[in-house]
N, CA and C of each residue as an Amber inpcrd file, in Angstrom:
protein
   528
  20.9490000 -62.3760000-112.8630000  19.9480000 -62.4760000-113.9080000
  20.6070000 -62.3630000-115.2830000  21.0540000 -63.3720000-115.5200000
  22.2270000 -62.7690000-116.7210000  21.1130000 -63.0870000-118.1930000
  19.9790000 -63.7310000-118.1890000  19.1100000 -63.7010000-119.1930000
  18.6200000 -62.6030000-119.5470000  18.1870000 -61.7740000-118.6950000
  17.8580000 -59.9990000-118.4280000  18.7440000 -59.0650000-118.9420000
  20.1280000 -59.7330000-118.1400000  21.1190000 -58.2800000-119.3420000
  21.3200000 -59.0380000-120.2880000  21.4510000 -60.3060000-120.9690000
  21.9430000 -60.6330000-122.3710000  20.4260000 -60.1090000-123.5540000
  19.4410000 -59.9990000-123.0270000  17.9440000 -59.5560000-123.4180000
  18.3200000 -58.0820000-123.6000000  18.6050000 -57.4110000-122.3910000
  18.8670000 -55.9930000-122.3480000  19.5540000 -56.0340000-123.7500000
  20.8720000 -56.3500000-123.4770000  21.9620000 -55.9560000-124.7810000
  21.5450000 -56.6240000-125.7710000  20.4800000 -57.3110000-125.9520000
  20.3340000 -57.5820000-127.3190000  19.1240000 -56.7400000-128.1440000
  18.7280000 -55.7620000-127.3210000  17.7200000 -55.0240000-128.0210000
  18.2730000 -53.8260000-127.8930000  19.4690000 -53.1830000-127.3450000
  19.8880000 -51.9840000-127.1810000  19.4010000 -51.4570000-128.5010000
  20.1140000 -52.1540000-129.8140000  19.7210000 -51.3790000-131.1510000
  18.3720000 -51.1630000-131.2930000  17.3200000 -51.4920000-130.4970000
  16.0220000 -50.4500000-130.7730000  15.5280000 -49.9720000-129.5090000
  15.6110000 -50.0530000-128.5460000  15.3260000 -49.4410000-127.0840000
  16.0570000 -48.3030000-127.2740000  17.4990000 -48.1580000-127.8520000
  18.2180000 -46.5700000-127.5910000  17.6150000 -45.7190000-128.2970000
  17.1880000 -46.3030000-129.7140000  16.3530000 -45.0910000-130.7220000
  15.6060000 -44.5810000-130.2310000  14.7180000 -45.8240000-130.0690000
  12.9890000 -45.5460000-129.3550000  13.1490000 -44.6620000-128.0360000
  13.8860000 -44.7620000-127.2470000  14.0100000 -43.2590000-126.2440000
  14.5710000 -42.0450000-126.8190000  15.5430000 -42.0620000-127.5420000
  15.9360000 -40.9240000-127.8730000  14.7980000 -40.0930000-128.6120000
  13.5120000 -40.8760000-129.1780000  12.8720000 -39.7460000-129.5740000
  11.5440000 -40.1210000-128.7180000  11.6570000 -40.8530000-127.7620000
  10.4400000 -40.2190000-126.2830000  11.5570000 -39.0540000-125.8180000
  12.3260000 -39.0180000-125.6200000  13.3680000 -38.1160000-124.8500000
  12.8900000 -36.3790000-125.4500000  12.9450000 -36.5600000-127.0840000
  12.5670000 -35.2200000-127.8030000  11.6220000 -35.1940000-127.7240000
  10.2710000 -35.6950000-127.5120000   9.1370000 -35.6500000-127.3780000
   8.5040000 -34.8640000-125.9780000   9.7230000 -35.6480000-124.9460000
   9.0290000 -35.3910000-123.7110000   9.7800000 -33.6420000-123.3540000
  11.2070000 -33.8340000-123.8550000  11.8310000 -32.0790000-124.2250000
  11.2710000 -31.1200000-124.9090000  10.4040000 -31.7000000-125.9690000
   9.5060000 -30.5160000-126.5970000   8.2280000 -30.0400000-125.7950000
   7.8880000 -31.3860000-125.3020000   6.6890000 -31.1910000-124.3170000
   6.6360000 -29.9540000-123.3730000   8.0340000 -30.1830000-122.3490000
   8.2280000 -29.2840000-121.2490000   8.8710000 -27.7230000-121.6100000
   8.7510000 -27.5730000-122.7950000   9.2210000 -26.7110000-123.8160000
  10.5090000 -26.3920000-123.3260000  11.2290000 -27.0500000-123.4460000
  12.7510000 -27.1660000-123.2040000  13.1440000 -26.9050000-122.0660000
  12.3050000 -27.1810000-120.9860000  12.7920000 -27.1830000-119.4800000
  12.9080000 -28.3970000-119.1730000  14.1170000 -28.3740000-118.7330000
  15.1640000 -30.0880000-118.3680000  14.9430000 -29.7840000-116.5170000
  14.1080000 -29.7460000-115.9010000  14.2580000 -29.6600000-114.1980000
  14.0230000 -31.3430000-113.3630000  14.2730000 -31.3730000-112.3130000
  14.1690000 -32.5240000-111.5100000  12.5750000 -33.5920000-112.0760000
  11.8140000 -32.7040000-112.0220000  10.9590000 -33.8470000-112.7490000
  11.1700000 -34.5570000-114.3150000  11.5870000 -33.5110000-114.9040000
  11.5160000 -33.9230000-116.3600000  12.7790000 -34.9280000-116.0670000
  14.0850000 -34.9390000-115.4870000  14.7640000 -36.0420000-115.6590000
  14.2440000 -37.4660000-114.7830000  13.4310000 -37.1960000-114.1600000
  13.0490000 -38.6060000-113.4540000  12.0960000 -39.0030000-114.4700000
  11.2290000 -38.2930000-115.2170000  10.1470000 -39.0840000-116.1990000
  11.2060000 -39.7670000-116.8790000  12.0510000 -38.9010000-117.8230000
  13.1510000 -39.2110000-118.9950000  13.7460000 -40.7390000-118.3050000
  14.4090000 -40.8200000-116.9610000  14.7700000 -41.8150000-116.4740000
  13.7180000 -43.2940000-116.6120000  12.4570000 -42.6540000-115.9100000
  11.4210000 -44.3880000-116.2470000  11.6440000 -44.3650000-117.4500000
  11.4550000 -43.6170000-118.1750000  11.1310000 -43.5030000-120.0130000
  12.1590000 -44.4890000-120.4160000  13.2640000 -44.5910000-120.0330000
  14.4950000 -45.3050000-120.4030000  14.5850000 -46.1470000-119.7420000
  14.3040000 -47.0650000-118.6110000  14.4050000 -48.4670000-117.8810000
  13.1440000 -48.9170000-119.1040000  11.7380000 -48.2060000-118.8320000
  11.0120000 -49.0950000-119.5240000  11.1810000 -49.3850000-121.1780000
  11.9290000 -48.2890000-121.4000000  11.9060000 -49.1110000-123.4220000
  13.7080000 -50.0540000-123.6480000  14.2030000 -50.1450000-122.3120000
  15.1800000 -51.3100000-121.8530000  14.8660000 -52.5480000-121.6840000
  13.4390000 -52.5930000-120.8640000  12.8800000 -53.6700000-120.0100000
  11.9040000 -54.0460000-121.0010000  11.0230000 -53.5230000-121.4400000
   9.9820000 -54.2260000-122.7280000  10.1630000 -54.6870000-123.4720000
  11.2840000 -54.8590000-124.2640000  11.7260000 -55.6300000-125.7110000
  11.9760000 -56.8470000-124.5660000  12.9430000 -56.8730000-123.5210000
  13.7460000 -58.0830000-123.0110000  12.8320000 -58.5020000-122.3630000
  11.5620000 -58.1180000-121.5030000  10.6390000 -58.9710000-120.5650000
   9.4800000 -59.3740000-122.0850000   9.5210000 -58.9920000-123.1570000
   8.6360000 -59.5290000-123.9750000   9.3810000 -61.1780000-124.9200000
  10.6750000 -60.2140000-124.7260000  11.2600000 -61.5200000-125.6620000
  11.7530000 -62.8830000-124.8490000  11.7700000 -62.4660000-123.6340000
  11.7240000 -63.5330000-122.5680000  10.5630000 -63.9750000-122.7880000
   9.3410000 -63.4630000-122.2790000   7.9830000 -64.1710000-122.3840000
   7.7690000 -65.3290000-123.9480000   8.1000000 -64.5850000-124.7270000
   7.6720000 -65.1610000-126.1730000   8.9120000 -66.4550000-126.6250000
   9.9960000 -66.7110000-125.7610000  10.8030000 -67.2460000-125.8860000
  10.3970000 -68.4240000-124.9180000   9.7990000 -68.6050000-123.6730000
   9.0240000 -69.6360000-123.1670000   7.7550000 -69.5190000-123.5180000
   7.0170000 -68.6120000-124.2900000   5.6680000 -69.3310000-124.8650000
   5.7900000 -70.2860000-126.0550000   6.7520000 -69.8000000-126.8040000
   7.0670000 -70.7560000-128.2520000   7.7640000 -71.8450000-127.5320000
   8.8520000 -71.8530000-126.6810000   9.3480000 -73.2760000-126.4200000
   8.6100000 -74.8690000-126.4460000   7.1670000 -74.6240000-125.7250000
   6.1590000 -75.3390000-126.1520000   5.9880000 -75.9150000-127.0890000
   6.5090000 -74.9900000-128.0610000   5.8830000 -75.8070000-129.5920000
   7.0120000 -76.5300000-130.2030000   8.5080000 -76.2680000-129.8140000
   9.7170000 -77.1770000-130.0070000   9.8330000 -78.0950000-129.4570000
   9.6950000 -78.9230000-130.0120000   9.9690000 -80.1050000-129.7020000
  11.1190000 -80.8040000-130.7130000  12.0780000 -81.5940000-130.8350000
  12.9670000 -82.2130000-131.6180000  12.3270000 -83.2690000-131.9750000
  12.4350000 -83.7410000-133.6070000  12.3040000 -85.0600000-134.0200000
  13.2430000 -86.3270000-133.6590000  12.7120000 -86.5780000-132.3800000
  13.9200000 -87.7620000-131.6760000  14.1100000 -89.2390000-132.6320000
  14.5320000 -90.0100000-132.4720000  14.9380000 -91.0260000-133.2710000
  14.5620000 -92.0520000-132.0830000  14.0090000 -93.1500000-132.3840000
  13.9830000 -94.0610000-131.2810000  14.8930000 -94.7620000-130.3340000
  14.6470000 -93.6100000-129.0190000  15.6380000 -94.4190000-128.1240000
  16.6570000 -92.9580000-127.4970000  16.4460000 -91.7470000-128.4520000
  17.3830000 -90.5890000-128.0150000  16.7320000 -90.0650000-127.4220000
  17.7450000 -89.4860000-126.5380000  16.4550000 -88.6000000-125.3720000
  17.5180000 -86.9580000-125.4510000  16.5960000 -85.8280000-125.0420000
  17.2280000 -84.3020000-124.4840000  17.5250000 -84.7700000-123.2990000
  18.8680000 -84.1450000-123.2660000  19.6800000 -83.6780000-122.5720000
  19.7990000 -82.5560000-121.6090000  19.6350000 -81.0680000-122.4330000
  20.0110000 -79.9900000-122.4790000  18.7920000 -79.1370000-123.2260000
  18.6030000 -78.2570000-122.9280000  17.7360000 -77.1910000-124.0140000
  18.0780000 -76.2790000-123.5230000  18.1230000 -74.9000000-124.4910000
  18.0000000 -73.7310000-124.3800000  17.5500000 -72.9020000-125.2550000
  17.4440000 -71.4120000-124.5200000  17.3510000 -70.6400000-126.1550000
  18.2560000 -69.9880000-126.7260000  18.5380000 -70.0250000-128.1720000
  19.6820000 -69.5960000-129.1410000  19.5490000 -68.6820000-130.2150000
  20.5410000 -67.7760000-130.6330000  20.5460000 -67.1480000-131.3990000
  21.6450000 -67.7200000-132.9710000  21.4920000 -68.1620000-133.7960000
  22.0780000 -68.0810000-134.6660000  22.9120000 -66.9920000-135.4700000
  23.9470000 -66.6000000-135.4630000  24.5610000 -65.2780000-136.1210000
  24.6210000 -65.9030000-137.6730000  25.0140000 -66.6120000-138.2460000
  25.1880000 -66.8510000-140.0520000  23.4530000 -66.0000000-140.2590000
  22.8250000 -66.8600000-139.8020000  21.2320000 -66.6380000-140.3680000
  20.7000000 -65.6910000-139.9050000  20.5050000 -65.0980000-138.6520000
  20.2230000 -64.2000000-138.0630000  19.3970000 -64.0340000-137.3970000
  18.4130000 -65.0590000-136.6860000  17.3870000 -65.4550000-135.8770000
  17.7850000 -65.6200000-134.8410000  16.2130000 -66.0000000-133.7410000
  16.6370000 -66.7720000-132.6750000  15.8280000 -68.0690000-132.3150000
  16.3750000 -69.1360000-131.8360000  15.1960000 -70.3590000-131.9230000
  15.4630000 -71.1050000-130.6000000  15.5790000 -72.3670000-130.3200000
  15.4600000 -73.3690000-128.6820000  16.6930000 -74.0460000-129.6320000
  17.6710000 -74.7180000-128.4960000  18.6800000 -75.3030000-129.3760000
  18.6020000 -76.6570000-127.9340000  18.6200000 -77.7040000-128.1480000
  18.2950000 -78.2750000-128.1950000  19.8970000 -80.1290000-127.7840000
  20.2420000 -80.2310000-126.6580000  21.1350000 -81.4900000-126.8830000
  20.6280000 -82.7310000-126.5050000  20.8140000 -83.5650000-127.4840000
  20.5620000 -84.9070000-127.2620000  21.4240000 -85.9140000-126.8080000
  21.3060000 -86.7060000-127.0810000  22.7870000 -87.6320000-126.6740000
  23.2670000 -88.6430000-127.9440000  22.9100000 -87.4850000-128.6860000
  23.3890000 -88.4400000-130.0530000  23.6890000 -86.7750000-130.9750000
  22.8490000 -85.8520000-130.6630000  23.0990000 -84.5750000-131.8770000
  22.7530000 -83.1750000-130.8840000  23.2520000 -82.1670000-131.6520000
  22.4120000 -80.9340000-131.0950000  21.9100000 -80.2400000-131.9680000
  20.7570000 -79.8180000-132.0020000  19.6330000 -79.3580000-132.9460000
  18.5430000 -78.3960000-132.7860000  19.3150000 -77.2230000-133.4280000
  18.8360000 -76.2300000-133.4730000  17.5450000 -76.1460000-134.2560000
  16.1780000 -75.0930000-133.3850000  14.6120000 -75.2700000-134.2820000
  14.3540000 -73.5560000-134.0300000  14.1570000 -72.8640000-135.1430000
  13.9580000 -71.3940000-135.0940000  12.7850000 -70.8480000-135.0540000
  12.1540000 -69.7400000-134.8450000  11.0190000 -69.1600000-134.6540000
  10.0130000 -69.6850000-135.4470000   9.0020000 -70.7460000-135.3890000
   8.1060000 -71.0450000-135.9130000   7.9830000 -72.8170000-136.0880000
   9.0230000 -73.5150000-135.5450000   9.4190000 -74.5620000-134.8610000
   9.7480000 -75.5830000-136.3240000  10.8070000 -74.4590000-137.0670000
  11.3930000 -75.1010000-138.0570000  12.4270000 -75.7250000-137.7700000
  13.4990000 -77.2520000-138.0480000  14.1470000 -77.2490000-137.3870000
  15.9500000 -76.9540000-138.6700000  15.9110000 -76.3060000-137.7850000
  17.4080000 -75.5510000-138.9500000  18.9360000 -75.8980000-138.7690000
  19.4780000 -76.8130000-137.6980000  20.6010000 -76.8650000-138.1470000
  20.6010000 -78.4740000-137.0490000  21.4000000 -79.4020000-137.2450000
  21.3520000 -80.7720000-136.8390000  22.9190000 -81.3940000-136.9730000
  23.3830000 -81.3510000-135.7730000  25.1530000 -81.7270000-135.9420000
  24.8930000 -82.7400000-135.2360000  25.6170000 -84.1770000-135.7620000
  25.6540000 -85.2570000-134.9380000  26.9880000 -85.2070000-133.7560000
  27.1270000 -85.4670000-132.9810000  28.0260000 -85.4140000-131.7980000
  29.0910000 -85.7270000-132.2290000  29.2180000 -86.7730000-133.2360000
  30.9100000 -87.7600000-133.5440000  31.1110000 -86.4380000-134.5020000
  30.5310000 -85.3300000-135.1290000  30.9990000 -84.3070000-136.6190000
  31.6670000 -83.2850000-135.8740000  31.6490000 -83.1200000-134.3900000
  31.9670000 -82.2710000-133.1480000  33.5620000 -82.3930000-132.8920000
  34.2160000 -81.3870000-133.8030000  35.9760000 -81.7770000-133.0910000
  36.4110000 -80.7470000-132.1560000  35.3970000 -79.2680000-132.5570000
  35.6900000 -78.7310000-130.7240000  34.7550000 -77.7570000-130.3310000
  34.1750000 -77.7210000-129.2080000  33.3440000 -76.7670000-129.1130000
  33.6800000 -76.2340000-127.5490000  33.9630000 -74.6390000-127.5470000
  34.3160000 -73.9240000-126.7370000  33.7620000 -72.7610000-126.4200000
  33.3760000 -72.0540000-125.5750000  32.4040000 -70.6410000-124.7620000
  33.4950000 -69.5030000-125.2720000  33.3280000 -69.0870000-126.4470000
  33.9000000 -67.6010000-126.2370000  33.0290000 -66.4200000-126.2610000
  33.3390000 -65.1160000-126.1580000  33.0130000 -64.4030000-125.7370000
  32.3230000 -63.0830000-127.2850000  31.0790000 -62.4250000-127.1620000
  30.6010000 -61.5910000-127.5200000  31.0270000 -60.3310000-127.6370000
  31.6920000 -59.8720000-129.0200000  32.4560000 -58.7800000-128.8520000
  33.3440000 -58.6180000-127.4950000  34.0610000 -59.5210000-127.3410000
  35.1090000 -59.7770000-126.8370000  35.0910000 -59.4130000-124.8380000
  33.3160000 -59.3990000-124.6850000  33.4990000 -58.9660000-123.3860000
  32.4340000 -59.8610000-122.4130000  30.8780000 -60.3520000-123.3460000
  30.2620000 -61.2970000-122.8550000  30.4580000 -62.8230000-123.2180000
  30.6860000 -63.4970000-121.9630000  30.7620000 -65.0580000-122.3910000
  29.1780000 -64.8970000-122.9690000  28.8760000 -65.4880000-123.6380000
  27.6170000 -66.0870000-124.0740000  27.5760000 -66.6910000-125.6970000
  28.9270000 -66.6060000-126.3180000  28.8210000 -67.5750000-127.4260000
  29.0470000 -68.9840000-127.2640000  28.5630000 -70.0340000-128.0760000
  29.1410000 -70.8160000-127.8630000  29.6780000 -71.9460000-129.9360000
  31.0220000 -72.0020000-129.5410000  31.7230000 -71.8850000-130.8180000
  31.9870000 -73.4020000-131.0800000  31.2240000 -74.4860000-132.4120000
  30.8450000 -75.0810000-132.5280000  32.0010000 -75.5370000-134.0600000
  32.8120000 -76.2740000-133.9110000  34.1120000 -76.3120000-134.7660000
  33.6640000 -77.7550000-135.2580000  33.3980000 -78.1620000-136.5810000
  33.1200000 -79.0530000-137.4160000  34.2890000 -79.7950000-137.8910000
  33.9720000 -80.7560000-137.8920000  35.4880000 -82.0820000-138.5640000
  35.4350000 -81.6200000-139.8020000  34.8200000 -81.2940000-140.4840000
  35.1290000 -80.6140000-142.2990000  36.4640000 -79.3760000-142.1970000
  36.3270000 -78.2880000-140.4070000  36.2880000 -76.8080000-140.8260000
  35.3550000 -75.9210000-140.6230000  33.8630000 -76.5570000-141.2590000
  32.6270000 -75.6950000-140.4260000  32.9480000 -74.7160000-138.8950000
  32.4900000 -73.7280000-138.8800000  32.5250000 -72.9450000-137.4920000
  30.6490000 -72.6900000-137.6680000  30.3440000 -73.0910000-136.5460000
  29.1720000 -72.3440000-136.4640000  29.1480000 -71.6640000-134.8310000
  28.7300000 -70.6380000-134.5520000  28.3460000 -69.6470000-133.8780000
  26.9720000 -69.2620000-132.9640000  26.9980000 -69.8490000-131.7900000
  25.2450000 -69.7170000-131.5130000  25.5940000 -68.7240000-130.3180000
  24.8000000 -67.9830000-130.0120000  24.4780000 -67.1450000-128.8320000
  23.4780000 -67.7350000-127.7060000  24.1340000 -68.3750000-126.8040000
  23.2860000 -68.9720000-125.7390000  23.3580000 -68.4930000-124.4560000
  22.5030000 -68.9820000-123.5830000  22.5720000 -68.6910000-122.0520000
  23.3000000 -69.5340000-121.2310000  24.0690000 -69.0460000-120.6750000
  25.0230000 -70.0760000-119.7590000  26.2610000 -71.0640000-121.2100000
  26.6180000 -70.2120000-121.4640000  27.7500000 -71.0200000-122.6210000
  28.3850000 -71.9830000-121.7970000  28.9590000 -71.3730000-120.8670000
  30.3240000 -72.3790000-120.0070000  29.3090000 -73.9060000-119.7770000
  27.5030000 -73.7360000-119.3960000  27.6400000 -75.0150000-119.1440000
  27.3180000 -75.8850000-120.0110000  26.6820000 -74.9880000-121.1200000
  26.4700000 -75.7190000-122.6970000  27.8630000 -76.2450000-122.5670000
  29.0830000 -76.0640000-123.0210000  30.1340000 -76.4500000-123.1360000
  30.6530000 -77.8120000-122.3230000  29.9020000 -77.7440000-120.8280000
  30.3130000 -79.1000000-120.1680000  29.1210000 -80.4080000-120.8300000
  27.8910000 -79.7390000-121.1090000  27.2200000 -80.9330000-121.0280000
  27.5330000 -81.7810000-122.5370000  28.0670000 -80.8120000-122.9700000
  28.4770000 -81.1710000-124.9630000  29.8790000 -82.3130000-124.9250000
  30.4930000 -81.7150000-124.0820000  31.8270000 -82.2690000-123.6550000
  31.2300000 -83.9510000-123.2630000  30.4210000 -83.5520000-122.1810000
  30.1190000 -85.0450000-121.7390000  29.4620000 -86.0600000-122.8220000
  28.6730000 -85.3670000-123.1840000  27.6720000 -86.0900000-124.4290000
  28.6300000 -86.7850000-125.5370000  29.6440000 -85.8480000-125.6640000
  30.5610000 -86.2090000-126.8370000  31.0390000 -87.3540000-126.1930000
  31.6010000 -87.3460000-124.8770000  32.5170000 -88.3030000-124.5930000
  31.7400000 -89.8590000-124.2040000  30.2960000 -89.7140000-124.0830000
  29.7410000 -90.8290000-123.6350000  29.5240000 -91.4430000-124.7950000
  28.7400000 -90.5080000-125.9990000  28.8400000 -90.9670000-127.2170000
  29.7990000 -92.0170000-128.0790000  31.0210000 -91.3970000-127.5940000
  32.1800000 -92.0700000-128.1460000  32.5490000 -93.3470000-127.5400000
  32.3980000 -93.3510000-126.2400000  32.3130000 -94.6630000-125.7250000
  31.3650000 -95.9880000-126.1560000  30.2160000 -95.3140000-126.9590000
  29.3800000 -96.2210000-127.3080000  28.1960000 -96.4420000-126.3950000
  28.1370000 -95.4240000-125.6390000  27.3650000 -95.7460000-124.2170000
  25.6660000 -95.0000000-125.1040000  24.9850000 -95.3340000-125.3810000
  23.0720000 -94.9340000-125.8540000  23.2630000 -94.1530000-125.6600000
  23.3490000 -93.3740000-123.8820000  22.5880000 -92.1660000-123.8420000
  23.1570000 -92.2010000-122.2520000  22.8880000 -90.7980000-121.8370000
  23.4910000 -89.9490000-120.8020000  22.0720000 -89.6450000-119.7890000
  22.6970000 -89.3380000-118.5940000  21.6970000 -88.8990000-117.6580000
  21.4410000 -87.2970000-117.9050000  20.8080000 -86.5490000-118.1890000
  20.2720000 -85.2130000-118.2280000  21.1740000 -84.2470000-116.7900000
């Protein structure tokens, strides 16, 4: 379930707060008796403010997908979709490959960033603070680096690869 822990770790910064003070809450409660029950409450207390940010932001991440849709050009078709995090800007939105561009649309189905395939000189899966694959690193013919946080990088990376290379051949468009 690697959508679940990349969800998990992406809300740690408010799930850890938010228990640490159910934790004092539920310690003041039992007036400072820590016994076998109080650590099994403390325990749900902490799966569930783990699991609620990530089973909500999952949910709200396929309810909005709905409303993304890409402004196709006549004749381009998706490829690829997923959902993405932008690090420059700091959101998260559906990112989106075609067989001509990949095009990122952020929370509210704005569409915010649009690289044509031929502007693509390398794009490679590295890793999230140096321990989760889930970036995927998007190297511009100018110099540009852009940075997205996706699910399944390694296969973002093959289908980009292919797209690029069919592109270049001159070939319309690719099988999905």
């Amino acid at each position: 379930m690697p959508s679940l822990l990349w969800s998990i770790r992406r809300h740690l910064g408010i799930s850890l707060p938010l228990f640490a003070l159910y934790a004092v809450a539920i310690v003041l409660a039992t007036n400072g008796v820590v016994d076998g029950r109080t650590l099994a409450v403390l325990g749900a207390v902490l799966v569930l403010t783990l699991l609620t940010p990530a089973a909500v932001s999952a949910l709200n991440r396929r309810h909005l997908r709905g409303s993304w849709s890409p402004a196709l050009a006549e004749g381009e078709q998706v490829l690829h979709d997923g959902p993405a995090d932008r690090y420059q800007a700091g959101y998260f939105g559906w990112l989106f490959l075609t067989d001509r561009r990949l095009v990122l649309y952020r929370v509210g189905g704005k569409e915010d960033l649009s690289i044509p395939l031929a502007q693509l000189a390398e794009v490679r899966a590295t890793r999230y603070a140096g321990i989760f694959a889930t970036d995927l690193r998007l190297e511009l013919g100018d110099g540009t680096v852009e940075t997205l946080q996706v699910e399944g990088s390694g296969e973002w990376v093959e289908k980009l690869e292919a797209a690029r290379a069919e592109a270049a051949r001159g070939v319309p468009s690719i099988t999905p």
